[in-house]
C-alpha positions as a printed Julia matrix, in Angstrom:
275×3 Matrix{Float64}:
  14.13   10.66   -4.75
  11.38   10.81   -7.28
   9.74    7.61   -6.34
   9.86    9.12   -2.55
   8.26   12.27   -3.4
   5.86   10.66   -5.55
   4.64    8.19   -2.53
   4.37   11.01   -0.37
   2.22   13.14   -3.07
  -0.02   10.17   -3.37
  -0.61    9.36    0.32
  -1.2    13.41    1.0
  -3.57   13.17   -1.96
  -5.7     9.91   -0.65
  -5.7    11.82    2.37
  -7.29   14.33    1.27
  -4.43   16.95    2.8
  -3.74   20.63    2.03
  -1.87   23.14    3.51
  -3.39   25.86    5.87
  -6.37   23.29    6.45
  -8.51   24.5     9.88
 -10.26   21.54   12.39
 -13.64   22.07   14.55
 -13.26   19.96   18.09
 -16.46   17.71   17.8
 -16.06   15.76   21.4
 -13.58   14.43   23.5
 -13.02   11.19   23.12
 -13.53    8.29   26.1
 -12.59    5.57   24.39
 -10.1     4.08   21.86
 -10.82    0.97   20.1
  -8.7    -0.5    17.43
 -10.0    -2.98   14.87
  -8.2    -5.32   12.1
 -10.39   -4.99    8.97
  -9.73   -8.09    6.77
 -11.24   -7.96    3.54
 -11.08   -9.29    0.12
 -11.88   -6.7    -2.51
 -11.44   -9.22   -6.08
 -14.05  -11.28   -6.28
 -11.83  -12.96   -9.19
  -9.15  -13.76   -6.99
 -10.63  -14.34   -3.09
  -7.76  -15.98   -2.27
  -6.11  -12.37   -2.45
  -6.76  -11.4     1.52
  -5.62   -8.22    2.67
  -5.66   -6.2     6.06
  -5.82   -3.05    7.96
  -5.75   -1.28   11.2
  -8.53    1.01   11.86
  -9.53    3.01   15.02
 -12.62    4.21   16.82
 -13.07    7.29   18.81
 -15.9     7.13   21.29
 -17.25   10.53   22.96
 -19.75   11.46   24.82
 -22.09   12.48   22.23
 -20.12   11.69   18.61
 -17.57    9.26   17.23
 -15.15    8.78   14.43
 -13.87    6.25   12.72
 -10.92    5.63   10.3
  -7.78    4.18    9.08
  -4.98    3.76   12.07
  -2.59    4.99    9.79
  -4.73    7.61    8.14
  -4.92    9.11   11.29
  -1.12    8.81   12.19
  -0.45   10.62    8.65
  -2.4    13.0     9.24
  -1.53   13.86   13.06
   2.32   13.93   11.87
   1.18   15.86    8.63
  -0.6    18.67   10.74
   3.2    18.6    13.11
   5.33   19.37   10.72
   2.87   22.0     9.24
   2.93   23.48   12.65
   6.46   23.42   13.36
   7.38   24.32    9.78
   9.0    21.56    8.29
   6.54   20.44    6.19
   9.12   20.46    3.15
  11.6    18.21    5.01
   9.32   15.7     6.24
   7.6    15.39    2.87
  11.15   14.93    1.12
  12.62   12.91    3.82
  11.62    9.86    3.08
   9.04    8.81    6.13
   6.73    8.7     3.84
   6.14    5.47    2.62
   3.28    2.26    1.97
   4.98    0.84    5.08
   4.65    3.3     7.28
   1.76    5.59    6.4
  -0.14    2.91    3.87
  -3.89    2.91    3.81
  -6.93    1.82    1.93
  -9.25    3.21    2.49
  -9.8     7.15    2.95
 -13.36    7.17    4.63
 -13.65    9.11    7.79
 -17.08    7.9     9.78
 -18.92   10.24   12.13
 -21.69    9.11   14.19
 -24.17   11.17   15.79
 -23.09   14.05   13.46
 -25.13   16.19   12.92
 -27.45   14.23   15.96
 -28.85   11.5    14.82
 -27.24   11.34   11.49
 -24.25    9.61   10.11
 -21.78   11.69    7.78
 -19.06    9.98    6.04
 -16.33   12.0     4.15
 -14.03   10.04    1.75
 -11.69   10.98   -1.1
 -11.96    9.46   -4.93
  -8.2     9.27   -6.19
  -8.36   11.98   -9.68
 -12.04   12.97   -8.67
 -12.24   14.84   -5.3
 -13.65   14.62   -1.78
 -17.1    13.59   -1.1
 -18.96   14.1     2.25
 -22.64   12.27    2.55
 -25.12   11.63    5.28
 -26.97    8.64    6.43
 -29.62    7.59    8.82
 -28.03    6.68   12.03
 -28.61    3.03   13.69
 -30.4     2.13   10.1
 -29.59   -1.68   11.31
 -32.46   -3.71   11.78
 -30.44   -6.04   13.85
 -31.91   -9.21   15.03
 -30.18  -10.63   18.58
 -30.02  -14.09   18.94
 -29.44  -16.54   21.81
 -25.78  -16.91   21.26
 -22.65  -16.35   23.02
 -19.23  -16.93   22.98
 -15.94  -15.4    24.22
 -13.97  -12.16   22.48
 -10.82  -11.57   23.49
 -12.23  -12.21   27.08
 -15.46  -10.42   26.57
 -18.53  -12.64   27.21
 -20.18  -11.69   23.55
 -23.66  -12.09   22.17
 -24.82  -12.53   18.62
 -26.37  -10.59   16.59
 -27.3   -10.11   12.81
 -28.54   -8.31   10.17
 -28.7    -7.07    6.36
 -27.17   -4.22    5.01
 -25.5    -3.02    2.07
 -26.22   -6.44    0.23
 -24.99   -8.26    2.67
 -25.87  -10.2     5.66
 -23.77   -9.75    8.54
 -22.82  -11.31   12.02
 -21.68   -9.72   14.87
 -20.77  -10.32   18.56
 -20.98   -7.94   21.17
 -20.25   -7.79   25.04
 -23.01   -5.68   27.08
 -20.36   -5.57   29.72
 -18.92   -2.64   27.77
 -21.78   -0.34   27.22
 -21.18    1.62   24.28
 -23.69    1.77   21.24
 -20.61    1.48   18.97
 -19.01   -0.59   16.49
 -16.43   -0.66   14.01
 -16.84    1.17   10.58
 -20.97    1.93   10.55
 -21.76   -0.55   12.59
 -23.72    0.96   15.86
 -27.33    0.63   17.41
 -26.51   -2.44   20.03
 -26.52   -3.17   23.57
 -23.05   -3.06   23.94
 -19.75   -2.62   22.33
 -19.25   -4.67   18.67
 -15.96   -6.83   18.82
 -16.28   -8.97   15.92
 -18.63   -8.52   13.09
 -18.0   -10.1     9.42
 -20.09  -10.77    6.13
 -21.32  -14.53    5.85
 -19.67  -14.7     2.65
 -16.1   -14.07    4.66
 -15.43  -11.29    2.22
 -14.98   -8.57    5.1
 -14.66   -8.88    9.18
 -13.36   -6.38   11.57
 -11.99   -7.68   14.75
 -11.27   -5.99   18.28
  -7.6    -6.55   19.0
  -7.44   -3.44   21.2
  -9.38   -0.98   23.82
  -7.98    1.6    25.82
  -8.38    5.0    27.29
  -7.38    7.4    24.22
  -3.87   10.27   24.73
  -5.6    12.93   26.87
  -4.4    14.67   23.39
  -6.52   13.63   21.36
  -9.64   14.58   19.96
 -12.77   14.2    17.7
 -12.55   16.41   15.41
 -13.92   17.8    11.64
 -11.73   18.75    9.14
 -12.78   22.46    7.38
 -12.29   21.58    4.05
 -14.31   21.99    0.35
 -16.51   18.7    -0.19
 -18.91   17.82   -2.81
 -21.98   17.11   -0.74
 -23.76   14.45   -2.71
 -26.18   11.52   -1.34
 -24.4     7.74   -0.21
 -25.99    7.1    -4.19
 -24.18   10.17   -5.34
 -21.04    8.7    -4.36
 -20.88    5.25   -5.35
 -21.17    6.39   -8.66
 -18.52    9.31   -8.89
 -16.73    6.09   -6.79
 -17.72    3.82   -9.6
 -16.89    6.4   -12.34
 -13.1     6.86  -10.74
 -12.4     3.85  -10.64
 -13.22    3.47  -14.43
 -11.5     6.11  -15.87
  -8.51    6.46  -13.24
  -5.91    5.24  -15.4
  -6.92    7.85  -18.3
  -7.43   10.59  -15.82
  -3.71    9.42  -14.75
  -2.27    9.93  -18.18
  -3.88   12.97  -18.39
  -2.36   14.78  -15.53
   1.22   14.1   -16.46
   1.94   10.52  -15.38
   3.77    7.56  -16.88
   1.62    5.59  -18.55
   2.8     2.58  -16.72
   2.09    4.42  -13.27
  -0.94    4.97  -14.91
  -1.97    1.66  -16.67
  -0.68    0.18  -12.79
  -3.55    2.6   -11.29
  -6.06    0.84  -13.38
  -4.87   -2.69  -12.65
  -5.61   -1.75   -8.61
  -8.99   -0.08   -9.66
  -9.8    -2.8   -11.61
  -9.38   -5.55   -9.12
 -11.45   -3.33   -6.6
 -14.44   -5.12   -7.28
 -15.39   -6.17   -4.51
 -16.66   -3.37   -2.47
 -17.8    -3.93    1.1
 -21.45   -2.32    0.21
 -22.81   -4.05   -2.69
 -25.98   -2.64   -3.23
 -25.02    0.68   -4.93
 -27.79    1.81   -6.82
């Protein structure tokens, strides 16, 4: 029972959850796209390849994207608040790496505030971050290319960013200036865009019209507003000390010596250039 509640503290903490939290409706979203991110975050051991399901919601003026399961965690998380059995489906057992299990914590808006990007994301021990970017900052270069995705006639395109160059294929016939993760600023919907060094990709495998349920939407939370800069250092500095900050809030050390093996190995990140 401990190990349960202490896999369900952890994924409500990655999350980023707390009770009582309040959510602004952003847009309505058109579109549902699902994407498997495959990525490889030790450069030590590349052979280590691991994946995830992640999901884009396209409206008519703003987007978000996150973790599939984030989202599902958090949908059922803000049910049983509602219906008030939070308690019951915390303790129950549901809770667990296989059913709720996610990476990464980032949650992407586009076009929010207009023509900005703001990404929110939670550092395990530190806190939650929110930032803002330049939207469409890719200077993307389309080539002559084309091949087939999933039944899409796609084109190539590529660019740098992040210190890395990257490749991506997109089908005009779907005409959304969208992508997976930050990706955006094409003629047409990105399917399949991955790294040259085949370190990360993110692949289509699904597009449909979203539950008339469900919506775009901000949660009303405390941040630390810092710049992208800001955060790949209090990133950088978690990951670092995790395993003392650990020990320091009442946890094994072997939980906590475990916690900086995974930080540790996380060395790989998908944006490179951090400084």
């Amino acid at each position: 029972m401990k190990k349960i509640v202490l896999i369900a503290a952890l994924l409500l903490m990655i999350c980023g959850c707390s009770l009582g939290q309040s959510y602004t409706v952003l847009d309505k979203p058109k579109l549902l796209v699902q994407y498997e991110l495959t990525y490889k975050e030790d450069s030590t051991h590349l052979d280590y390849v691991n994946h995830e399901n992640q999901m884009l919601l396209v409206g008519n003026t703003v987007s978000s994207y996150q973790s599939f399961n984030r989202y599902r965690l958090m949908s059922d998380y803000r049910k049983a608040i509602e219906e008030g059995n939070f308690d019951a489906w915390r303790l129950g057992g549901g809770i667990t790496p296989e059913s709720y299990g996610a990476r990464y914590s980032y949650v992407i808006f586009k076009n929010y505030p207009k023509g900005k990007m703001t990404v929110t994301e939670n550092v395990l021990t530190v806190g939650s971050f929110v930032y803002e970017e330049e939207l469409n900052s890719f200077d993307w270069q389309i080539l002559d290319d084309t091949m087939l995705v999933d039944g899409y006639r796609s084109q190539k395109a590529v660019c740098s960013f992040g210190g890395r160059t990257w490749e991506a294929w997109f089908a005009d016939e779907l005409p959304f200036d969208e992508g997976p993760w930050k990706f955006s600023g094409l003629p047409g919907l990105i399917l399949k865009v991955a790294d040259t060094r085949g370190h990360y990709s993110f692949e289509m495998i699904s597009i449909e019209v979203p539950d008339e349920n469900m919506k775009i939407e901000w949660e009303d939370k405390n941040r630390m507003k810092t710049t992208k800069k800001g955060f790949f250092k209090a990133e950088d500095l978690g990951r670092s000390t995790i395993q003392d900050n650990m020990e320091g809030t009442g946890n094994s050390l072997e939980m906590a010596k475990a916690a900086g093996a995974i930080a540790a190995s996380r060395n790989n990140p998908i944006e490179l250039d951090r400084k």
